[in-house]
C-alpha positions as CSV (number, residue, x, y, z in Angstrom):
1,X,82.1,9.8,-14.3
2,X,79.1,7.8,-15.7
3,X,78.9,4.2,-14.9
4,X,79.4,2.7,-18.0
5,X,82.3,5.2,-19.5
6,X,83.8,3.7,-16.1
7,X,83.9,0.6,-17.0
8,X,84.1,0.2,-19.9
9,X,86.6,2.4,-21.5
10,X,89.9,1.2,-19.9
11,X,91.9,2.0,-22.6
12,X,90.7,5.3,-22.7
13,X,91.0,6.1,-19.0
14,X,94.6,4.6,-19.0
15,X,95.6,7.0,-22.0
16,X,93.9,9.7,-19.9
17,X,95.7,8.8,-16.3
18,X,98.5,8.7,-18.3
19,X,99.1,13.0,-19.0
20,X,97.9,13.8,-15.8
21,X,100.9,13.1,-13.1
22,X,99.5,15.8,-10.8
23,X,95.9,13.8,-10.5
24,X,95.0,13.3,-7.0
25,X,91.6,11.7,-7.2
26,X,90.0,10.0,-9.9
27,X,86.9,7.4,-10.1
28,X,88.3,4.8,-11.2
29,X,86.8,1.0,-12.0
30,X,85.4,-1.6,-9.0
31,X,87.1,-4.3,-10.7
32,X,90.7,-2.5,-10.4
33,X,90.4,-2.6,-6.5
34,X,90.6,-6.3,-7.1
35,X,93.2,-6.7,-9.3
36,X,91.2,-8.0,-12.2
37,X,93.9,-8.5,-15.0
38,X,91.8,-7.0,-17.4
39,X,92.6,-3.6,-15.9
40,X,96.2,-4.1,-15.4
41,X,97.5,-1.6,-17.9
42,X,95.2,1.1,-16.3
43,X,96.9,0.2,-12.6
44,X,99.9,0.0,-14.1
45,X,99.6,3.7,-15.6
46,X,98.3,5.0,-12.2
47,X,100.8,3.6,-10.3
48,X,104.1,4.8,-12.8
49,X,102.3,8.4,-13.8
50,X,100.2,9.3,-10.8
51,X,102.6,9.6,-7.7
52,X,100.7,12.2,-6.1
53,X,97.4,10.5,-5.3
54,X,95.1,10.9,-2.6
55,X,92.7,8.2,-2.4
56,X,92.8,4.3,-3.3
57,X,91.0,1.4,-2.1
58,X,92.2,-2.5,-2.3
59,X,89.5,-5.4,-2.4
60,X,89.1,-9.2,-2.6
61,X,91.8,-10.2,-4.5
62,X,94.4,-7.4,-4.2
63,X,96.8,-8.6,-1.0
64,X,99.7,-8.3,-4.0
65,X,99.2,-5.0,-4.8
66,X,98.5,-3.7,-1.4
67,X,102.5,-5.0,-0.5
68,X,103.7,-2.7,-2.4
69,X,102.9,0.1,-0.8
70,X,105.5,-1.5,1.7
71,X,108.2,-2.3,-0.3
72,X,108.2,0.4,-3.3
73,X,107.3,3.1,-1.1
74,X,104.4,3.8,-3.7
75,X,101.6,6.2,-3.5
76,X,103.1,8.3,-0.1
77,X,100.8,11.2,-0.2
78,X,97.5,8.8,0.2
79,X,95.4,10.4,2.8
80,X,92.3,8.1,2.1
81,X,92.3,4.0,2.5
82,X,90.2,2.0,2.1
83,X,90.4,-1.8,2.7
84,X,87.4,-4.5,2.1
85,X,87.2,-8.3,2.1
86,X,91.3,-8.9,2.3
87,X,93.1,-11.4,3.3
88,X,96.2,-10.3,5.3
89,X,97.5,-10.6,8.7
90,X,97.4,-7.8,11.2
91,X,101.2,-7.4,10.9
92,X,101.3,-6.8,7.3
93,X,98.3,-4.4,7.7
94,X,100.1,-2.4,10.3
95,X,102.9,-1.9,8.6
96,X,101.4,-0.8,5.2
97,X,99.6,1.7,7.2
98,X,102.4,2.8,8.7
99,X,104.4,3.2,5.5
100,X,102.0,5.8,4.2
101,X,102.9,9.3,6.4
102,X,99.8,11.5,5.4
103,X,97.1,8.7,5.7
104,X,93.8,10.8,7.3
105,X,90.9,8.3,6.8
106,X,91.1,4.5,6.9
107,X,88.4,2.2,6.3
108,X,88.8,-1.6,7.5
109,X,85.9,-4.0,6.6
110,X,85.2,-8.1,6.5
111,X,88.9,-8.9,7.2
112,X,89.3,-11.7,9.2
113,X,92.3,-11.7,11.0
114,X,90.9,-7.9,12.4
115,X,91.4,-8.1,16.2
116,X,92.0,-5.9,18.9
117,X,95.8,-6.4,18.6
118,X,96.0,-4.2,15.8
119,X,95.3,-1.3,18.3
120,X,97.6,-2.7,21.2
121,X,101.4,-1.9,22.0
122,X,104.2,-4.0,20.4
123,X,107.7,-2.6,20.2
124,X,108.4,-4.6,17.5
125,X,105.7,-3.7,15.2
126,X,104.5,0.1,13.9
127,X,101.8,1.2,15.7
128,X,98.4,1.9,14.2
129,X,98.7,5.8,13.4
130,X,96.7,8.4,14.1
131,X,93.8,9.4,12.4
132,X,90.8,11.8,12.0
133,X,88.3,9.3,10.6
134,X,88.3,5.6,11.0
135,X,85.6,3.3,9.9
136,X,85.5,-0.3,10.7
137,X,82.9,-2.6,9.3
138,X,81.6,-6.0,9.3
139,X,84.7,-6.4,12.7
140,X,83.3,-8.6,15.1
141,X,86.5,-8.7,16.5
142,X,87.3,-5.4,17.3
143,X,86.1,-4.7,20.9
144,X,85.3,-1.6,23.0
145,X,88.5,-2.4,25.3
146,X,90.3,-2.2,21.7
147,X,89.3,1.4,20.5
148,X,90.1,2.3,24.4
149,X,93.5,1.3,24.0
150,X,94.0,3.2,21.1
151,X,92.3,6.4,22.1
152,X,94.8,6.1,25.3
153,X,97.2,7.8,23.3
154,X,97.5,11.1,23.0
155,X,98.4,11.8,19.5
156,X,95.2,9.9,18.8
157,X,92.2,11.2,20.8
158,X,93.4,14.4,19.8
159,X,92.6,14.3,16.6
160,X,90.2,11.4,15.8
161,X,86.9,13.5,14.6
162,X,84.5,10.8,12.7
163,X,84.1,7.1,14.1
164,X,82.1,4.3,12.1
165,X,81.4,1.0,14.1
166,X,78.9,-1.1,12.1
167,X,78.7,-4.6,12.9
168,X,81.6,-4.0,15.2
169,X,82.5,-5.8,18.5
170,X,81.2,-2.4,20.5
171,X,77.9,-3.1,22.6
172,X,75.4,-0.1,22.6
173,X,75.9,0.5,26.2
174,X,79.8,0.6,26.0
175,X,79.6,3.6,23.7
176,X,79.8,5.6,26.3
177,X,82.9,4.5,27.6
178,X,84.8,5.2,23.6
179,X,83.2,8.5,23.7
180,X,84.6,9.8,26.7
181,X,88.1,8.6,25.6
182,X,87.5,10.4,22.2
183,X,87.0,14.3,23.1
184,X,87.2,16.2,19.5
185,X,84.5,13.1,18.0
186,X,81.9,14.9,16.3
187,X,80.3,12.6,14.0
188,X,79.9,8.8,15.2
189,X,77.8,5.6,13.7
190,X,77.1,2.7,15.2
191,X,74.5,0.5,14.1
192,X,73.9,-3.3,14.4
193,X,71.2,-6.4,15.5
194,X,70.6,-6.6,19.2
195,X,68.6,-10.1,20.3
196,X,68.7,-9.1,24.6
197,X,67.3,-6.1,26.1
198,X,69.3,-3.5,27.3
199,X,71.3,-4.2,30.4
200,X,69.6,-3.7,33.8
201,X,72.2,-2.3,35.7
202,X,72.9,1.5,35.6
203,X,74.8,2.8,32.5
204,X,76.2,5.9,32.1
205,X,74.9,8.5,29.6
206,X,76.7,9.1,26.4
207,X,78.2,12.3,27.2
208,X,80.4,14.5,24.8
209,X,81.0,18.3,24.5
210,X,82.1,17.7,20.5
211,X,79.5,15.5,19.2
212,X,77.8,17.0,16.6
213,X,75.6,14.2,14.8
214,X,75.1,10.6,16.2
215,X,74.0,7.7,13.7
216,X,72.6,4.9,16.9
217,X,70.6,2.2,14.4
218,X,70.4,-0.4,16.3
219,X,67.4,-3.0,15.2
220,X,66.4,-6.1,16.3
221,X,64.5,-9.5,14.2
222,X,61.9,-9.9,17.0
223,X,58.3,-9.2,15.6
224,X,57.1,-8.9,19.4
225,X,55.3,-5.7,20.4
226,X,57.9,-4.8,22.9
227,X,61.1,-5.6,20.5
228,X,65.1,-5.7,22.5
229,X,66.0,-2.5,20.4
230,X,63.4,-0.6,22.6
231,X,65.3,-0.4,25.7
232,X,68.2,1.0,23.6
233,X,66.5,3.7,22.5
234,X,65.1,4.5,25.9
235,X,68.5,4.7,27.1
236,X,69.3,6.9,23.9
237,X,66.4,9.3,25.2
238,X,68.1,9.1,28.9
239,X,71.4,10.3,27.2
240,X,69.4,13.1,25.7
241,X,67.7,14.4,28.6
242,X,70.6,14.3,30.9
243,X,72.3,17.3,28.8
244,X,75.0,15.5,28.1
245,X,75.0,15.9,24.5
246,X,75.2,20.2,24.3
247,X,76.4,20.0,20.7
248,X,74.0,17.4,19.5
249,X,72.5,18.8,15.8
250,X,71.0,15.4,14.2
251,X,70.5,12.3,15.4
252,X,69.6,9.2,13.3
253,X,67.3,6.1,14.8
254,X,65.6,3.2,13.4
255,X,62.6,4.4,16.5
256,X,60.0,6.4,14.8
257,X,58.9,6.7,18.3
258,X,61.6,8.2,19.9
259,X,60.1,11.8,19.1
260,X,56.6,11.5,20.8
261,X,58.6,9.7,23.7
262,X,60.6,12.2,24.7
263,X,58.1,14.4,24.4
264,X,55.4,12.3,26.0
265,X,57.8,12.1,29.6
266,X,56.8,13.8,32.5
267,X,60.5,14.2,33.7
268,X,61.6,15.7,30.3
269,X,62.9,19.0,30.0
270,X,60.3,19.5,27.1
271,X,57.2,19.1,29.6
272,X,58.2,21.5,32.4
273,X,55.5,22.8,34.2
274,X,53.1,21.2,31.5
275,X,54.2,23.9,29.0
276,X,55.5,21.6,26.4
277,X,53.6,20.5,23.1
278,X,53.2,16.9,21.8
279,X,54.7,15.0,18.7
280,X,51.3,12.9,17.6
281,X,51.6,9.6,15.5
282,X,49.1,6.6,14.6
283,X,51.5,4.4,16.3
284,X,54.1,3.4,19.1
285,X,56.7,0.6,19.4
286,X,57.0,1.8,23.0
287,X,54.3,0.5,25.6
288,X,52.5,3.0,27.9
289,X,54.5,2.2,30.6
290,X,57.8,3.3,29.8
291,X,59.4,5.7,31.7
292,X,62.6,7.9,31.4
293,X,64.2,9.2,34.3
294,X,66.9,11.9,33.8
295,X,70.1,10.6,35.5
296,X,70.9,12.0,39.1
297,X,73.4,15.1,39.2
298,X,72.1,15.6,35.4
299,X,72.9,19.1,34.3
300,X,70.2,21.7,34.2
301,X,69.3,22.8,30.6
302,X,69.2,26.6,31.3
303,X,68.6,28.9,27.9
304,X,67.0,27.8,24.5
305,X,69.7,25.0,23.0
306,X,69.6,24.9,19.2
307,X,66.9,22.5,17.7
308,X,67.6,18.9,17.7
309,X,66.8,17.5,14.1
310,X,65.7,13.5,14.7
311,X,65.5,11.5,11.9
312,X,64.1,8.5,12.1
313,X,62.9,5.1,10.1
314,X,61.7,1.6,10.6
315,X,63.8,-1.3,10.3
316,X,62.1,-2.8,7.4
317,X,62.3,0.4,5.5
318,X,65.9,0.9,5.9
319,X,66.7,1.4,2.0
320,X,63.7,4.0,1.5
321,X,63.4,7.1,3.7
322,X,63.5,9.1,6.5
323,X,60.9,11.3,8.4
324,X,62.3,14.0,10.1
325,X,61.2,15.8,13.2
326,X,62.5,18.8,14.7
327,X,62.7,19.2,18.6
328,X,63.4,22.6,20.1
329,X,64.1,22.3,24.1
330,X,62.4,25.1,26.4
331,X,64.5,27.9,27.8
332,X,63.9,28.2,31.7
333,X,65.1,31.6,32.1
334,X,62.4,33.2,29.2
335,X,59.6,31.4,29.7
336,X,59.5,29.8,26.3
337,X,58.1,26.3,25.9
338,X,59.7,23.4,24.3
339,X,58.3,22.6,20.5
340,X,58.2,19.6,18.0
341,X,57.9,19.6,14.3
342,X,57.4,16.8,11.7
343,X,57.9,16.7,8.2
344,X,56.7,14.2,5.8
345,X,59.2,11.2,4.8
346,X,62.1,12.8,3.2
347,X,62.4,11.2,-0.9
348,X,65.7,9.3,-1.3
349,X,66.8,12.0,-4.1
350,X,67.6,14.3,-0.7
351,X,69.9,12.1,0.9
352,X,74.0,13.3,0.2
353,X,76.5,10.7,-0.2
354,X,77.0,10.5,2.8
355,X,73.7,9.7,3.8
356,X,72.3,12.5,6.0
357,X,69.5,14.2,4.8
358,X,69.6,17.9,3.6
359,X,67.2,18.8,6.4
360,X,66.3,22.6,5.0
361,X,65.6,24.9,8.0
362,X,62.5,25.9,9.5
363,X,59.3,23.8,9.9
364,X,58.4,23.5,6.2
365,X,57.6,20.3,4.6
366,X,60.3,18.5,2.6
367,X,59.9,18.9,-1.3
368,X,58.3,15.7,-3.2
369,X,60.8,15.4,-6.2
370,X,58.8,15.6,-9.9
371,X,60.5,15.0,-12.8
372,X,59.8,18.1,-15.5
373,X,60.7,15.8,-18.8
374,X,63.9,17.5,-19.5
375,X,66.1,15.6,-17.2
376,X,65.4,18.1,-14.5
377,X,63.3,17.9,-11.2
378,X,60.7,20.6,-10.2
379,X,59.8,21.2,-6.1
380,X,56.4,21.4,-5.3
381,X,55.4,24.4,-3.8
382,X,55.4,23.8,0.6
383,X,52.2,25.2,3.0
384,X,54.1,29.0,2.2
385,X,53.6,28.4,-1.0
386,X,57.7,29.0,-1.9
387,X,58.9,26.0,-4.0
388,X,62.2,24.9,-2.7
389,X,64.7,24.1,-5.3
390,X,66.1,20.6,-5.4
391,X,68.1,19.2,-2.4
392,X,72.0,17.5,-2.9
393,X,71.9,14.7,-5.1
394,X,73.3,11.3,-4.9
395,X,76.2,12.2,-7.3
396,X,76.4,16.4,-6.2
397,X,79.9,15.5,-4.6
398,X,83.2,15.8,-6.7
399,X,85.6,12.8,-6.3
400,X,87.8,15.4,-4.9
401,X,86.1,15.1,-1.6
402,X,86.9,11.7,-0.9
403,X,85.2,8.4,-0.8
404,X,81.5,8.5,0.7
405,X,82.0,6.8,4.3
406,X,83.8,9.9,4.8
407,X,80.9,12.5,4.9
């Protein structure tokens, strides 16, 4: 729905919400998730006409409304929550989560009183339920010892498949221990500022057999040459090289290094028996002497694992684009060498809503984005001299997929 007929036209969309009491999603106003008066004839509509929804959110300002999904049982097919900027206890919030018996995807961000209790056993509370995507933000509270204690259950690890930490609690180097309690995780974020160096003593790998694609943007403020984040993303590049991550498809850094370093190793699986080809760039954010050891007992990468698409950015260009590079590991039983691939920086118009890139296949240059003067866009033509047609757009998903953080 356009911006403006959003918010502007409340009358309108409450006559509209008002015929439809099958409507299960709708893009509705940013002012109604904070109970702005002005919009209380349109809530009042949803909430009395549109029983079956899927999806709502409750802001700053809407504690009053987000009760009554306790006490009027309102709203009980929601399988998408999101909550931002509230202020309620952990009690109230477990038991409006708990009153809601098809919730899928919960999103929790700047509340306050968010602590690792809300994930802890109490027989005289609800527990916090099950879900295949949770997303906590802006939760300094929330601890790695916290998401353990949840995962320990079994009706919860089992199903828990996307996992958001961003500005969390989590350190870097306890991810590994969350991902080994979550086995069926296949998409998982975690960014944040780091001011100290990696820890010295020995950390396991991230290891999963499920994760698909791994968001790990962690930045630091330092303007040194040899910035904290880097020993984060040489243990990232340990984690790789140990074959610990089979399932691994794209992986998302603020290192545009991180490409010509694991190519650049003499221990990496790409360089055996100097039949490997290098990832060249004008710069480095990683001295000459680091090194990457593979971790002892680490798996041996036998036959040609799918490509490894690396996207990567600087800090200080974090709302502009991505450069892509594809990394193809070497098969030890044909022969074939391990490969690299870089595209130029990918335009903003090919990010989803999610914001992963629609990588295209192959080793072809990502399309520059032209307007043609009709409202349209025209692709100009790569090296093969095919045009590619336009990639997703920021607005290509219906509502009816649910809110963005969801993917």
């Amino acid at each position: 729905m356009p911006y403006m007929t959003r918010e502007t036209c409340k009358a309108d969309l409450a006559r509209t919400v008002s015929v439809l009491p099958n409507l299960r999603y709708v893009d509705l106003p940013e002012r109604l998730f904070s109970d702005d008066p002005s919009f209380s004839t349109l809530r009042q509509e949803l909430q009395h006409r549109c029983p079956e929804l899927c999806s709502m959110k409750y802001h700053t300002g809407a504690e009053s409304s987000l009760t009554l999904l306790v006490h009027s049982r309102l709203w009980q097919n929601l399988e998408i929550l999101e909550l931002i900027g509230l202020e309620i206890e952990p009690d109230t919030l477990l038991y409006v989560l708990a009153s809601l018996p098809t919730l899928q995807a919960v999103k929790l961000g700047e509340i306050s009183s968010l602590d690792d209790s809300i994930f802890g056993q109490n027989n005289s509370l609800p527990p916090f339920p099950p879900l295949t995507a949770l997303h906590l933000e802006r939760a300094p509270k929330i601890s790695a010892s916290g998401l353990i204690s949840y995962l320990s259950r079994p009706e919860t690890r089992e199903i828990l498949i996307r996992l958001s930490l961003s500005t969390t609690g989590v350190l870097p180097q306890e991810l590994h221990m969350v991902l080994s309690c979550a086995p069926h995780l296949a998409h998982l974020v975690i960014n944040g500022i780091v001011s100290r160096s990696f820890p010295l003593k020995p950390v396991p790998p991230l290891a999963s057999r499920a994760l698909c694609t791994l968001h790990y943007e962690i930045f630091s403020c330092s303007h040194s040459p040899n910035p904290p984040s880097d020993s984060y993303y040489t243990y990232i590049a340990n984690s790789l090289l140990s074959g610990a991550l089979p399932c691994l498809r794209e992986l998302y850094v603020f290192s545009p290094s991180l490409p010509e370093l694991l190519l650049m190793l003499p221990n990496a699986p790409f360089a055996a028996s100097n039949k490997w080809s290098r990832f060249s760039t004008t710069s480095s954010i990683y001295s000459t002497s680091s090194q990457v050891v593979p971790f002892s007992g680490a798996p041996s990468l036998r036959g040609l694992l799918p490509p490894l698409a690396i996207y990567t950015k600087r800090p200080e260009t974090m709302e502009t684009e991505w450069s892509l590079t594809t990394l193809e590991l070497p098969s030890e039983c044909n022969g074939r060498r391990g490969s690299a691939s870089a595209t130029r920086p990918m335009s903003l118009s090919s990010i989803d809503r999610s914001g992963s890139p629609n990588s295209g296949s192959g080793r072809s240059k990502e399309s520059v984005l032209a307007g043609n003067g009709f409202g349209g866009y025209l692709a100009v033509p790569n090296e093969d001299g095919g045009g590619r047609g336009r990639p997703g757009s920021l607005h290509g998903r219906r509502a009816s997929q649910g809110s963005e953080w969801m993917g």
